[in-house]
C-alpha positions as CSV (number, residue, x, y, z in Angstrom):
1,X,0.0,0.0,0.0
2,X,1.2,3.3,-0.6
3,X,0.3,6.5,0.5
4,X,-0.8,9.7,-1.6
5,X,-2.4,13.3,-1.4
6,X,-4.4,13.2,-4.3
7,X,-6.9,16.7,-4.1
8,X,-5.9,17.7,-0.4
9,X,-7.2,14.0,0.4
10,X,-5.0,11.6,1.8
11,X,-5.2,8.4,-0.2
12,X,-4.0,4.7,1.0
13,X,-3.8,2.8,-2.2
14,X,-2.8,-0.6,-3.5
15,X,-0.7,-0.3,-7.3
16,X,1.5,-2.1,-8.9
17,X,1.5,-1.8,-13.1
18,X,3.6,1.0,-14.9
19,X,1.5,3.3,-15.4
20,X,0.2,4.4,-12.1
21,X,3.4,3.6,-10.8
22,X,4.5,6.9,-13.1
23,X,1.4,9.0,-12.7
24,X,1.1,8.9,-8.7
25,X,4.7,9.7,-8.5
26,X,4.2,13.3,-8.1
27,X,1.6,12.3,-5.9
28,X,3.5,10.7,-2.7
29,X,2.5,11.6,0.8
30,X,2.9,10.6,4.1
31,X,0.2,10.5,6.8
32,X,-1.1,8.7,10.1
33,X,-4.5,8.0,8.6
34,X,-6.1,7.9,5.4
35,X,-9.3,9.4,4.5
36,X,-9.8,6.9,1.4
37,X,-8.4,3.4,1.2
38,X,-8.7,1.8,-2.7
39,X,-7.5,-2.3,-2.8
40,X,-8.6,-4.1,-5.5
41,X,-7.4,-7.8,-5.4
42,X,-5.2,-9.5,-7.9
43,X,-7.9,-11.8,-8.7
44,X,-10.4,-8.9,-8.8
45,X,-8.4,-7.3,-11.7
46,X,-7.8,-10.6,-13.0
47,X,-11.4,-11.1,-13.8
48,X,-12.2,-7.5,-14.8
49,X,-9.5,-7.6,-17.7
50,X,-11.4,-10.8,-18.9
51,X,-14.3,-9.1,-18.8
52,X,-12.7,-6.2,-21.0
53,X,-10.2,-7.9,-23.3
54,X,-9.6,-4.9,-25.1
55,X,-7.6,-3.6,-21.9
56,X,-4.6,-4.6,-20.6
57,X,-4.2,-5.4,-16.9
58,X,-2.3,-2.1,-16.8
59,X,-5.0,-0.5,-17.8
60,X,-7.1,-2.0,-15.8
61,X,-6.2,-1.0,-12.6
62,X,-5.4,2.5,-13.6
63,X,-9.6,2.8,-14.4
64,X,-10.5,1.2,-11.5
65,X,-8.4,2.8,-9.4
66,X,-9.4,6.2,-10.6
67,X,-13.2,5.0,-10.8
68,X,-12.7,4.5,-6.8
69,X,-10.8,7.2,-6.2
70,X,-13.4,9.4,-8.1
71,X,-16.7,7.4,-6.2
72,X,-15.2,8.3,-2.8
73,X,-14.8,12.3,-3.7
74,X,-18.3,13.0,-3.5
75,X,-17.9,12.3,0.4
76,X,-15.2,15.2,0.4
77,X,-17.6,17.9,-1.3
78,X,-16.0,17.3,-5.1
79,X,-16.7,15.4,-8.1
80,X,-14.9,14.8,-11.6
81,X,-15.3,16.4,-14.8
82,X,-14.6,14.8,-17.8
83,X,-12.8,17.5,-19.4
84,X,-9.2,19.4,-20.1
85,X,-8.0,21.6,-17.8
86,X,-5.7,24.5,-18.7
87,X,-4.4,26.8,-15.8
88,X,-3.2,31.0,-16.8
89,X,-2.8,33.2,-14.5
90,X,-3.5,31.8,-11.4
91,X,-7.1,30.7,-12.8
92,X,-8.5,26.9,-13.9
93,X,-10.0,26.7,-17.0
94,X,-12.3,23.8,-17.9
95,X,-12.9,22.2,-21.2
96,X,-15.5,19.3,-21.4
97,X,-16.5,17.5,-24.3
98,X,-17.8,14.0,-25.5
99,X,-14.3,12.1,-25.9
100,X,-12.9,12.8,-29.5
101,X,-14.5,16.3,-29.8
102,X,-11.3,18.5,-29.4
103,X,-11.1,19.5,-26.0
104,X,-7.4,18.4,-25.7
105,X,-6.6,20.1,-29.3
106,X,-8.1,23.0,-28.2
107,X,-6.4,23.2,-24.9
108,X,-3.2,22.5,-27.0
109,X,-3.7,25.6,-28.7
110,X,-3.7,27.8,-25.6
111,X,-0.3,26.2,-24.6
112,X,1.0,27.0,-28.2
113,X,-0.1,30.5,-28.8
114,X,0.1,31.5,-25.0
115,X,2.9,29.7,-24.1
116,X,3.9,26.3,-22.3
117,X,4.8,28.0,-19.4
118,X,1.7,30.6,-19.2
119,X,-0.6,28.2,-19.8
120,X,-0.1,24.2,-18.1
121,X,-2.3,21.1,-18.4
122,X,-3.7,20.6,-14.7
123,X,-5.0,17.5,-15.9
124,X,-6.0,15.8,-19.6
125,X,-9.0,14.0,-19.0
126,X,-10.6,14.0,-15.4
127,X,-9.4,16.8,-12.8
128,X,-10.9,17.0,-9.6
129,X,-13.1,19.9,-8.4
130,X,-13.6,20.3,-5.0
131,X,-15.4,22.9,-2.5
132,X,-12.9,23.7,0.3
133,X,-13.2,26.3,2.8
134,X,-16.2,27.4,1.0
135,X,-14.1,27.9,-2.3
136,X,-14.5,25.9,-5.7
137,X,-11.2,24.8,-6.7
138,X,-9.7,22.7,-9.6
139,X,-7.2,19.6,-8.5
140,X,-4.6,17.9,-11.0
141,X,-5.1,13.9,-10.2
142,X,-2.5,10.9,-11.2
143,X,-5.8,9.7,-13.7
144,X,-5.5,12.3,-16.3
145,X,-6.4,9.0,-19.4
146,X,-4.7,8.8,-22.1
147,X,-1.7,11.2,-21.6
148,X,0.7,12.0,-18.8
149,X,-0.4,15.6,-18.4
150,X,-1.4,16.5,-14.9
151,X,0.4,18.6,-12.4
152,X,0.0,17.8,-8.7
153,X,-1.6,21.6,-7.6
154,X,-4.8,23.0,-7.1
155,X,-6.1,26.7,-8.6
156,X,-9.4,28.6,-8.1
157,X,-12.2,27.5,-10.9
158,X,-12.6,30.4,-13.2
159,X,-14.7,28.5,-16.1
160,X,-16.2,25.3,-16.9
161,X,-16.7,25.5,-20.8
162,X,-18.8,22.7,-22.5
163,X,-17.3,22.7,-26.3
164,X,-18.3,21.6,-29.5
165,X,-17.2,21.6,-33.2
166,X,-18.0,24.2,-35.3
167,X,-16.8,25.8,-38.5
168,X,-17.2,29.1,-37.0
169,X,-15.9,30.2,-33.8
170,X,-18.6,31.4,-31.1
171,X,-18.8,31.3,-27.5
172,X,-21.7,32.2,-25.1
173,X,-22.7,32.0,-21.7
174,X,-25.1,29.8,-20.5
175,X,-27.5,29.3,-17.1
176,X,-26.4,26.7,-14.5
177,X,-29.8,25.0,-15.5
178,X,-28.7,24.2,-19.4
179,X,-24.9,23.4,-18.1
180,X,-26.4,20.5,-15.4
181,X,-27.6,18.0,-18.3
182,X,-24.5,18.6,-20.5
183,X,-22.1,18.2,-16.9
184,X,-24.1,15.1,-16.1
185,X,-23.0,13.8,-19.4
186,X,-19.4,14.1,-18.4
187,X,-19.1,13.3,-14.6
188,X,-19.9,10.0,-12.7
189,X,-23.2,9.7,-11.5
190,X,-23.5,7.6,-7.8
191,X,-26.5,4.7,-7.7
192,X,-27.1,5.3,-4.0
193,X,-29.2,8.0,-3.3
194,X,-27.9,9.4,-0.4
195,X,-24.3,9.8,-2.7
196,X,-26.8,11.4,-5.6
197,X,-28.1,13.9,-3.3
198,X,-24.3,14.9,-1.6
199,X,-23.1,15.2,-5.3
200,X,-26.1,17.8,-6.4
201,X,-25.8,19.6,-3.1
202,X,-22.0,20.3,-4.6
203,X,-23.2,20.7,-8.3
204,X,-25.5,23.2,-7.0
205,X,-23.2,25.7,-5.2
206,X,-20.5,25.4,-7.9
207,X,-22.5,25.7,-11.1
208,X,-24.3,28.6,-8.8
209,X,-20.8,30.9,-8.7
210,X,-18.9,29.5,-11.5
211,X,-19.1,31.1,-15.1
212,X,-20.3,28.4,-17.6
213,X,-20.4,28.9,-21.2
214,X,-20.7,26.9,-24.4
215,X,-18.1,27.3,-27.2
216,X,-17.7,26.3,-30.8
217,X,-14.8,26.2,-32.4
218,X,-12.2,25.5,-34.7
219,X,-8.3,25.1,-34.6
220,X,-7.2,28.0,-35.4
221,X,-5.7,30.9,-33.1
222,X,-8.8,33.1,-33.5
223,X,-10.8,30.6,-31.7
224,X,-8.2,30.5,-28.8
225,X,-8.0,34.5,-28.8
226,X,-12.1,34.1,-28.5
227,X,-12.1,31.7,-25.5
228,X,-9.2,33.1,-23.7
229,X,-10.3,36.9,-23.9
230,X,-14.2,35.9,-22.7
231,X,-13.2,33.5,-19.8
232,X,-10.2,34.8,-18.2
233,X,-10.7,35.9,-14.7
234,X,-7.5,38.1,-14.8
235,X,-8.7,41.6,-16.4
């Protein structure tokens, strides 16, 4: 078992393949106690890479681990998004989007025409956003899916952005009540009912004081000028 601080949590965890074994470097802690413990047997990982042969054992337990890891967050007032999320200025930027749509290309593009260093991937695929001390905050994770980019910090949510294709760029805010569906689409979503109810109690105050907007796009520097210039919370 080893021990991580994964989202100002402290995390007691059972890993062994490559990947993780990368990803949660950056992560390593040391604590007395652990506020979530994730142990899935051998055999248990055994039998759900049979049941997914298109995965590899490594993959496996990087999924499972993160589905766990992800589960247990709505007990600490946070929940994942399914998105990219690109840090300036002291300011968390969130891009979600149906897998395949562009929100790591467009994310990309804010690296390239603001800079690597003024603009860093918090996390690829499924950063953490937590309410602590009654602020909404964006946490880099080890499970950031297909790529290595994710950076072990936390940074104040400035935007969640909900993006789509388009041959012309656009961008427009939205209400909190037409960004829940689309954010339902792209977050885990608890069976039990006392879980459902802790994760809309967060939803609500997040989606209440964050700005939410929908964006089309396409891959060009104009569209990044667009975003960039409506969302930033530095003016």
């Amino acid at each position: 078992m080893k021990k991580l601080k994964v989202a100002d949590i402290n995390v007691l965890i059972k890993y062994g393949y490559p990947t993780l074994i990368k990803q949660a470097e950056a992560y390593l802690s040391d604590f007395d106690k652990e506020n979530i413990r994730i142990s899935i047997p051998d055999e248990e990982l055994v039998r759900l890479q049979a049941e997914n042969p298109h995965l590899s054992i490594d993959d496996v337990e990087y999924i499972f681990t993160g589905a766990a890891f992800y589960e247990s967050i709505i007990n600490f007032n946070g929940f994942l998004l399914h998105s990219s999320g690109v840090c300036v200025n002291g300011w968390a930027y969130l891009f979600s989007a149906d897998s395949g749509t562009g929100k790591s290309t467009h994310t990309g593009l804010w690296q390239k025409y603001l800079g690597e260093d003024a603009a860093k991937i918090i996390n690829d695929d499924k950063p953490a956003i937590r309410i602590v001390d009654g602020k909404n905050y964006v946490y880099g994770t080890p499970w950031s899916g297909k790529t290595d980019q994710n950076l072990n910090i936390r940074m104040p949510l400035g935007a969640i952005v909900f993006l789509e294709r388009s041959k012309e760029n656009f961008i427009q805010p939205i209400s909190a009540q037409d960004a829940i569906p689309k954010l339902f689409q792209q977050t885990l979503r608890p069976r039990d009912p006392a879980q459902m109810n802790k994760l809309l109690d967060v939803l609500d105050k997040v989606l209440s004081e964050t700005p939410l907007y929908r964006l089309g796009c396409d891959m060009s520097k104009e569209a990044v000028d667009l975003s960039f210039n409506t969302i930033r919370r530095d003016k």
